[in-house]
C-alpha positions as CSV (number, residue, x, y, z in Angstrom):
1,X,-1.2,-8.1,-30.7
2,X,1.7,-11.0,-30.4
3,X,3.7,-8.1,-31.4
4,X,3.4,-5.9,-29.0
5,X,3.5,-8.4,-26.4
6,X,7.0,-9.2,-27.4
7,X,7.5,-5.6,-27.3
8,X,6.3,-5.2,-23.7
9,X,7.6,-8.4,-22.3
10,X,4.3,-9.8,-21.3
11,X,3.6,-6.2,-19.5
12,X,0.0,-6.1,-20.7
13,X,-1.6,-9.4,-19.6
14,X,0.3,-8.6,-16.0
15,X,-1.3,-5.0,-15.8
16,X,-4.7,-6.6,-16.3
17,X,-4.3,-9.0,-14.1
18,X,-3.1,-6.1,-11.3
19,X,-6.4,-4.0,-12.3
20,X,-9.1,-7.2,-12.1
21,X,-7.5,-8.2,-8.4
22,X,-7.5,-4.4,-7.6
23,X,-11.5,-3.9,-8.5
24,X,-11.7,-7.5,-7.0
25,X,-10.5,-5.6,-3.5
26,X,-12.6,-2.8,-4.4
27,X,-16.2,-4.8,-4.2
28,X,-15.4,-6.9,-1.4
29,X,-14.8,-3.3,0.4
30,X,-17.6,-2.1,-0.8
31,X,-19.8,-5.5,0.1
32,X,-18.3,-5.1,4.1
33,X,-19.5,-1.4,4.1
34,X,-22.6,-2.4,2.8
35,X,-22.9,-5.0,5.1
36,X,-22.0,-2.4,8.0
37,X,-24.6,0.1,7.0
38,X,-27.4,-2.2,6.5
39,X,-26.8,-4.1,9.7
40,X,-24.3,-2.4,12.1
41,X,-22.1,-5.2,11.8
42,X,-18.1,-3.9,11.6
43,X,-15.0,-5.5,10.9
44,X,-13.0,-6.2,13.8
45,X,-9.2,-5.6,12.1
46,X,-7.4,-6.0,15.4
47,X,-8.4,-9.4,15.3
48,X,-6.4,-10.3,12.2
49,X,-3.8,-7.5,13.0
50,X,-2.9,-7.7,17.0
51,X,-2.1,-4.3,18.2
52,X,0.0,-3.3,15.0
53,X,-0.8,0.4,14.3
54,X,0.6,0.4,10.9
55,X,-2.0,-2.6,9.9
56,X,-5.0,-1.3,11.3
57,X,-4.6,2.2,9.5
58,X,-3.9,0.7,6.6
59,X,-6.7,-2.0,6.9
60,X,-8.9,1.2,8.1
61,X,-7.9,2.9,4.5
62,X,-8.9,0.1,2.6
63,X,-12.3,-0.1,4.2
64,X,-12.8,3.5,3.8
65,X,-12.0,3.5,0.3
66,X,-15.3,0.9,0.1
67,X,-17.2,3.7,2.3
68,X,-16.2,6.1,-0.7
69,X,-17.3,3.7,-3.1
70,X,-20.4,3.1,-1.6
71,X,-21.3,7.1,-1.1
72,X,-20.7,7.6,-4.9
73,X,-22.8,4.4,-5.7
74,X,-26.0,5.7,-3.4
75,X,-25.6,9.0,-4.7
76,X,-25.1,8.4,-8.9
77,X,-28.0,5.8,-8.3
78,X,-30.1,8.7,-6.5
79,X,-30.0,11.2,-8.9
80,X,-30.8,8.7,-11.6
81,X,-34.8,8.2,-12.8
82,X,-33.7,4.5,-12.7
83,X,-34.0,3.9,-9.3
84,X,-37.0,5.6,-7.0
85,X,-37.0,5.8,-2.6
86,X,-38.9,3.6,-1.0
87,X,-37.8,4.9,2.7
C-alpha cells in the first residue's frame, strides 16, 4: 500500500477525502429536504446569496440533488418488506 502511495503521490488518501466531504454534502441536502417535507420549512438561499443568480441556481441544484436523494430513499425503502405505511 506504501507503494502505491509513492506511486500516486498521495492521490488516494486525497480522493477519499474529496468523496467523504462530498456524501458529507449529500446528507445534509438530504436532512434540509427532509426537514422541508415534513414541516414546510425551506431554505431561504437569498439570504446567504443577495440577489446573485449564479449562487441561488447553483445553491437551488445542490438542494435538489437532496430532493433526488430523498425520492430514491422513500421509494427503495417502499418497495422493501422491511419497512410497512403507517399513513
Amino acid at each position: 500500500m506504501v507503494f502505491l502511495n509513492l506511486l500516486t503521490f498521495g492521490l488516494w488518501g486525497k480522493l477519499g477525502r474529496i468523496v467523504h466531504y462530498g456524501v458529507d454534502a449529500i446528507l445534509i441536502s438530504t436532512v434540509l429536504a427532509g426537514m422541508r417535507r415534513s414541516t414546510g420549512l425551506t431554505f431561504q438561499s437569498k439570504q446567504i446569496t443577495g440577489e446573485s443568480p449564479d449562487a441561488n441556481k447553483w445553491i437551488e441544484k445542490y438542494l435538489g440533488v437532496g430532493e433526488w436523494v430523498m425520492d430514491q430513499s422513500v421509494a427503495i425503502a417502499g418497495s422493501s418488506p422491511w419497512f410497512k405505511r403507517t399513513r
